[in-house]
N, C-alpha and C positions, 0 to 999 in steps of 0.2 A: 504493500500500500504506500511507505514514504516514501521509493522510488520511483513508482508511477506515479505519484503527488512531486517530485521533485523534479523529473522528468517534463510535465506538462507546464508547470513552473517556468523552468529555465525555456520554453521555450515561446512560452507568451512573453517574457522578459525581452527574449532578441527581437520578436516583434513589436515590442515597443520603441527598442532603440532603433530599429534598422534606420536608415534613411532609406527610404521608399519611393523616392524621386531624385531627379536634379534638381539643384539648385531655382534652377533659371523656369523647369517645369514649376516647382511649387510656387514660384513668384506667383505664376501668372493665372493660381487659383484661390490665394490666400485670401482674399475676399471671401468668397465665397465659403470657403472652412470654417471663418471666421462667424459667418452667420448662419451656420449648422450648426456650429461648437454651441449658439449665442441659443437655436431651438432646442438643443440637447438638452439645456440647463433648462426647460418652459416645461412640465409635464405634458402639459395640453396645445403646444405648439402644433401648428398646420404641418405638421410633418410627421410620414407615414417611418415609421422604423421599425426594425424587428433588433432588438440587445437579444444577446444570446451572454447569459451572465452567469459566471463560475465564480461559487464560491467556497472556502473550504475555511473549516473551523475544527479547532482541539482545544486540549484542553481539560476533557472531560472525565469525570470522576473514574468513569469506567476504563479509563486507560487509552479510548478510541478517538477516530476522527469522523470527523462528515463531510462529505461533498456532497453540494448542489446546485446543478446549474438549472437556474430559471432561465425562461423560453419567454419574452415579453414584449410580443408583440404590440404596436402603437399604433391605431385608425384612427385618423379624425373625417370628419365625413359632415359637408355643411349641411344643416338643414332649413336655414332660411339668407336671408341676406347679412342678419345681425348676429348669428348664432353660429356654433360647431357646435357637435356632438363626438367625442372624444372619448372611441373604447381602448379600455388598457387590460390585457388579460395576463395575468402573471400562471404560468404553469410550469409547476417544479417537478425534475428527476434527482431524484437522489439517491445518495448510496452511504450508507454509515453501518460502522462496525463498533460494536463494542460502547456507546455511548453510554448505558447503564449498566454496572455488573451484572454478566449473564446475557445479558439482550441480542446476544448474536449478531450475525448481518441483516439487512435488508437493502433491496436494492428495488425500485421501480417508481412508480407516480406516485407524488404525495396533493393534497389537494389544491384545487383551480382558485383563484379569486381572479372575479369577473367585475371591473368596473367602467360606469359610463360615466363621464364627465359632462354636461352642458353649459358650455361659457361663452360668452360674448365675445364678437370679432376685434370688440375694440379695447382697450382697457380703459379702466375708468379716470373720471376726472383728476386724478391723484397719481395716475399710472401704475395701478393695481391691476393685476389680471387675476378673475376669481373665476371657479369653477364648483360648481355642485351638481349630485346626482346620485345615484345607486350604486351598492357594489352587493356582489351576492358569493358567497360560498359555494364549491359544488364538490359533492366528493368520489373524484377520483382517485385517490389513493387505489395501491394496488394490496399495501399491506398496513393493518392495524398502526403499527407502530409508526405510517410514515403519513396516517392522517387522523379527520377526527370522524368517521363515520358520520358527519351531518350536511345537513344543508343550512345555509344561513343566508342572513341578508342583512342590510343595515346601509345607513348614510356616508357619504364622502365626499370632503370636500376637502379647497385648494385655495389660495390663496397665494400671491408671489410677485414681488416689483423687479424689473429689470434696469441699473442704472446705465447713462453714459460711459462711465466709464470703465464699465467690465461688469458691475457687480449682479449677483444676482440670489434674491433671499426670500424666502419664505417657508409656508409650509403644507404638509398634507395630512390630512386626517379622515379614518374610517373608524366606524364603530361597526363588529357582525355579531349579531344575536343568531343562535342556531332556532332552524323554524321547525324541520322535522329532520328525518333518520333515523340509526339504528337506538334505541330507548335503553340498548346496554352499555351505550356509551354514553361521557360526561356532555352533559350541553356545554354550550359554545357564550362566552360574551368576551370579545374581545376588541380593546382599542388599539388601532395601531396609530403611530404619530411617527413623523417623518419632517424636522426642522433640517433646514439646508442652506448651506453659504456657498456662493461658487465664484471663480473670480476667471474671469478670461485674460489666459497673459499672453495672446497674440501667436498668427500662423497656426489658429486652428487646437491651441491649448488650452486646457481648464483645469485649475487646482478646486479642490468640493471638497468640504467638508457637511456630513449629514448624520443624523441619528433616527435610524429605524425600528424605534421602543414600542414594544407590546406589551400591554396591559391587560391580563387574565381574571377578569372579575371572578371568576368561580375560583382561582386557584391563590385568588390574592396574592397577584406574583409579578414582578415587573422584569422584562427583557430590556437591556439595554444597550445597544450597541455603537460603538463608533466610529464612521467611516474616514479613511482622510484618502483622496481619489488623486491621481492624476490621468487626463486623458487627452487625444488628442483626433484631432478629424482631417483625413488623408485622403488619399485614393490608392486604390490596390485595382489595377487594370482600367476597367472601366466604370468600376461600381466605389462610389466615396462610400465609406466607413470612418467608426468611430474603434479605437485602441484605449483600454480603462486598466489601471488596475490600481493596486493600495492594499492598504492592510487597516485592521480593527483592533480595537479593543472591547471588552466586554465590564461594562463599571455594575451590573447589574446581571442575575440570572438565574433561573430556578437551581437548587442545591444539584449538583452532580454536573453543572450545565458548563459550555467551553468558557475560556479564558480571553482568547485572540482569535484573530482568522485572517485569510485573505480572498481578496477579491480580484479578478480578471475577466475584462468585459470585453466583446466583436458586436457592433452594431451596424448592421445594416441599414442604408440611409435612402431616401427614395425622395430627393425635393419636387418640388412639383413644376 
């Protein structure tokens, strides 16, 4: 396991560093990167993206690790003159060994979260971009352990300013209440919250920092996580992508739960 964790590693690492163009090429699209890098940083930006997100976390009581790479697809899709409608589906594969004493492996789908966003084309008077709408729980999980046998549903919403000068901050929040499922598992009420600072440092780069904390009303238990990102937006052939990665720490987390982790991100970009 840490050699195929190390292996896959080192080599999203040369893909971050490569130079991936000339010179004189990337001159004459850095505009343009620049304001990919700038919808990267928008949840709800007009732009179609699929992140394909690896992440891996240790630490844990039981001696093991986890990986997981989320599948996250990004539609926005107008439906009036003033409006988007902006689906974001997060779907996780995972593979973890040993994270409870005893708990064996598992490997396969852990559950869907389904959200729609409805926000306005323009931002407001103040240059807020707000977004509100549904998110819903669906469970695919393939094994017990790597979901929560329910279905859920509940509120989310977005808020976020983008400065002139790079910056770019706000925040996201859902709450999912489990509606129905299997009744031998625990119901569901969970808050997620997602504060984020990201700062564009030019030719298509972004330092972010963000916190992706769950809050487990039934288990009275908070997750807390820390991301510090670096990423950047290139071209690889003919298709512009985005290169992410970074490391975490964990300030919060159910007893037995990791410590640190890392993250390495490929985002396919589609402008319009």
């Amino acid at each position: 396991m840490a050699t195929r964790t190390g292996t896959a590693i080192s080599g999203l690492l040369t893909l971050l560093a490569a130079p991936l163009l000339a010179h004189g090429q990337e001159a004459a699209y850095t505009h343009n990167a620049d304001e990919l890098a700038k919808q990267l940083s928008n949840p709800v930006a007009s732009l179609i993206s699929v992140p394909l997100q690896l992440n891996y976390d240790d630490g844990f009581a039981g001696g093991g690790a986890r990986m997981l790479l989320n599948v996250q697809p990004v539609i926005p899709v107008s439906i009036s003159d003033d409006w988007n409608m902006i689906s974001r589906t997060i779907l996780p594969i995972a593979y973890q060994d040993d994270i409870a004493t005893g708990s064996g492996s598992q490997f396969g789908l852990g559950d869907t979260t389904q959200s729609l966003f409805f926000s306005p084309k323009k931002p407001t008077a103040g240059g807020w971009i707000l977004a509100i709408g549904p998110a819903f729980l669906v469970p695919t999980a393939t094994d017990d352990l790597l979901g929560t046998g329910k279905w859920g549903a509940g509120p989310t919403a977005l808020a976020l300013k983008q400065t002139a000068a790079g910056w770019t901050y706000g925040a996201l929040v859902n709450h999912i209440w489990s509606v129905a499922g299997d009744d031998d598992r625990a119901d569901v009420s969970s808050t997620f919250l997602q504060p984020f600072l990201a700062k564009a440092i030019g030719q298509g780069r972004t330092l972010t920092v963000n916190s992706e904390s769950t809050y487990d009303w039934e288990g009275k238990q908070w997750t807390v996580p820390v991301n510090f990102l670096y990423s950047r937006v290139t071209k690889l052939g003919g298709q512009m992508v985005s290169f992410a990665g970074g490391a975490r720490v964990y300030l919060d987390a159910p007893p037995g739960g990791p410590d640190w982790g890392l993250r390495f991100a490929l985002t396919l970009l589609y402008p319009k």
